[in-house]
N, C-alpha and C positions, 0 to 999 in steps of 0.2 A: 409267080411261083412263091409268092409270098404265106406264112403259114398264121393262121391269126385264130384271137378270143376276143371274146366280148368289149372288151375295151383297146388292142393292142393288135398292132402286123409287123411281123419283122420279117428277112430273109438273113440265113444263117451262111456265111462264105468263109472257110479258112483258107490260111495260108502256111503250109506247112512245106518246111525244110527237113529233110533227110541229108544227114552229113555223118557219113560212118567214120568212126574214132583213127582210123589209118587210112586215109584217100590214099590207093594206091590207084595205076594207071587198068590194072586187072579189070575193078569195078567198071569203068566208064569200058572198056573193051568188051571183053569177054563175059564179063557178068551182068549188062545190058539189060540185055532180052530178058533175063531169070528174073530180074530185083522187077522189072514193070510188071510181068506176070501176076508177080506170087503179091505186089500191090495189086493190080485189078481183081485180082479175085478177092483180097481182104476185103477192097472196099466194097466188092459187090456181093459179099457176104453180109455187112453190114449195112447195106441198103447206101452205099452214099453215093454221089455221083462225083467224078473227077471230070472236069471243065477245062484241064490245061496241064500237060507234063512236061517237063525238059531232063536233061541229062547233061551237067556239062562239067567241065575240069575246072581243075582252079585255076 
């Protein structure tokens, strides 16, 4: 899945952290399901693919 030009091949992988300014216990509970949602639709708005999600407490 490598994406190349004439002289060059890369593959482009982040690694992004989401860490909201007040971790309360709410988020990892109840607000779950909502925050992965309204991520997979961003990303698949914008054409990206996610390979790997977690949700964990501190």
């Amino acid at each position: 899945m490598a994406n190349s030009l004439a002289h060059t091949k890369w593959v482009c992988k982040y690694h992004i952290v989401f860490t909201p300014k007040y971790r309360r216990k709410i988020i990892y509970n109840q607000l779950r399901l909502d925050i992965r949602t309204i991520l997979k639709d961003l990303c698949k708005w914008k054409g990206v693919e996610i390979i790997e999600g977690n949700c964990m407490p501190d």
